[in-house]
DOROTOR-771892 format. One record per residue (C-alpha): residue number from 1; residue in one letter; z negated, y negated, x. Coordinates in Angstrom, 1 decimal, padded with zeros to 4 digits, m for minus. Each point is the difference from the previous one (the first is absolute). Example, Ala and Ser with C-alpha at 12.3 -4.5 7.8 and 13.67 -1.06 7.14 Angstrom:
BEGIN
  mipa  lomar      zz      yy      xx
     1      A  m007.8   004.5   012.3
     2      S   000.7  m003.4   001.4
END
This chain:
BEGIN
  mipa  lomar      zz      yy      xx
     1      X   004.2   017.9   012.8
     2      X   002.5  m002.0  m001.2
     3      X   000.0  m002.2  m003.0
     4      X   002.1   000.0  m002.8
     5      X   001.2  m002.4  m002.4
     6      X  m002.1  m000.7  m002.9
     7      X   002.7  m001.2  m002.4
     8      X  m001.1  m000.6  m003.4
     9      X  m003.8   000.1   000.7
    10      X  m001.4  m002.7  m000.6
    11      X  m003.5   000.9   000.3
    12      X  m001.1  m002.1   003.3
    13      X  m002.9   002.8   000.1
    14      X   002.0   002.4  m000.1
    15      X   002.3  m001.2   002.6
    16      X  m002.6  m000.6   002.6
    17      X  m001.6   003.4  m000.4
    18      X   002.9   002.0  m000.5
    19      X   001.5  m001.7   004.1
    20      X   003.6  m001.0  m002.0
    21      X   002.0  m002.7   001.4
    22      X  m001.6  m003.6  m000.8
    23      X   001.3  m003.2   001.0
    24      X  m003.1  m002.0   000.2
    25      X  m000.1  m003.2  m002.5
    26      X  m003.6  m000.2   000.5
    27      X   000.4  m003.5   001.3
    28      X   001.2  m000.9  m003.4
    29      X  m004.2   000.3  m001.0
    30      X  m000.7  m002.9   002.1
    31      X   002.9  m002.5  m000.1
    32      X  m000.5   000.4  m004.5
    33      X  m003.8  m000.2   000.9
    34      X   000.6  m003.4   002.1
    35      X   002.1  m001.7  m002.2
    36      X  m002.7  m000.3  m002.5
    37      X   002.4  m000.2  m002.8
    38      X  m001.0   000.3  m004.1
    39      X   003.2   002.1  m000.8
    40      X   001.6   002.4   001.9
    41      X   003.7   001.4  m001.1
    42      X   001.4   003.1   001.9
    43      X   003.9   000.0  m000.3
    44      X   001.7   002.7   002.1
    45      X   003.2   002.1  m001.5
    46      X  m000.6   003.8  m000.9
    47      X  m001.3   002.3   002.5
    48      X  m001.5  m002.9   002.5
    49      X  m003.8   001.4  m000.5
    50      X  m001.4  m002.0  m002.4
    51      X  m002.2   002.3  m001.5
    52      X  m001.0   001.2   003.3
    53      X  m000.7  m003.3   001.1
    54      X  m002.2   000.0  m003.6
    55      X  m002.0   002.8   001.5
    56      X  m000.2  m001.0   003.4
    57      X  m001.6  m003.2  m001.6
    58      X  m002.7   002.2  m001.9
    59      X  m001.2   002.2   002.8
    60      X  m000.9  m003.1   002.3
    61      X  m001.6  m002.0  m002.9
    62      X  m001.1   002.4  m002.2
    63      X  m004.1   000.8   000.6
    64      X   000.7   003.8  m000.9
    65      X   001.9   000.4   003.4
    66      X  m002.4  m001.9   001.8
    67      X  m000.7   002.9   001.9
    68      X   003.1   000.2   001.0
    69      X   001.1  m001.4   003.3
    70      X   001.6   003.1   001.3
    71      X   002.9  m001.0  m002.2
    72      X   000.7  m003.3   001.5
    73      X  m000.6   001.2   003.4
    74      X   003.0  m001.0   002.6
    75      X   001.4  m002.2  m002.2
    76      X   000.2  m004.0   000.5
    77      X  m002.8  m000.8  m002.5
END
C-alpha cells in the first residue's frame, strides 16, 4: 500500500497509524533532551510542523501513551 501525504494533519498519532508520509524528526527528542536547556523557543515559518512536532513531543513524554511503542517503532528514537 502506498502512503499518501498527510498535509495539514498534524496529529503525530494520527499520522503513524494512518501509514501517511513522515519525515522522521524524532531525533529532535533527544538533541532538546541533551541540551538540558531551561527555555526552549521553536521558530520555524508556516507550514514547517510545528504543531506536529508539539505532538510528537507529547506521545513520547506523555505517561498516557506509555503504552505506546508501536508508534515510535522504526524511527531513530
Amino acid at each position: 500500500m502506498a502512503r499518501t501525504l498527510g498535509v495539514g494533519h498534524q496529529d503525530f498519532e494520527k499520522i503513524r497509524m494512518t501509514n501517511k508520509f513522515y519525515i522522521d524528526k524524532t531525533h529532535f527528542i533527544k538533541e532538546w533532551w541533551e541540551a538540558d536547556d531551561e527555555v526552549t523557543l521553536i521558530v520555524r515559518p508556516r507550514r514547517f510542523g510545528k504543531t506536529l512536532n508539539i505532538s510528537m513531543l507529547e506521545k513520547f513524554f506523555s505517561v498516557d501513551y506509555r503504552d505506546r511503542g508501536d508508534l515510535f517503532q522504526g524511527l531513530h528514537i
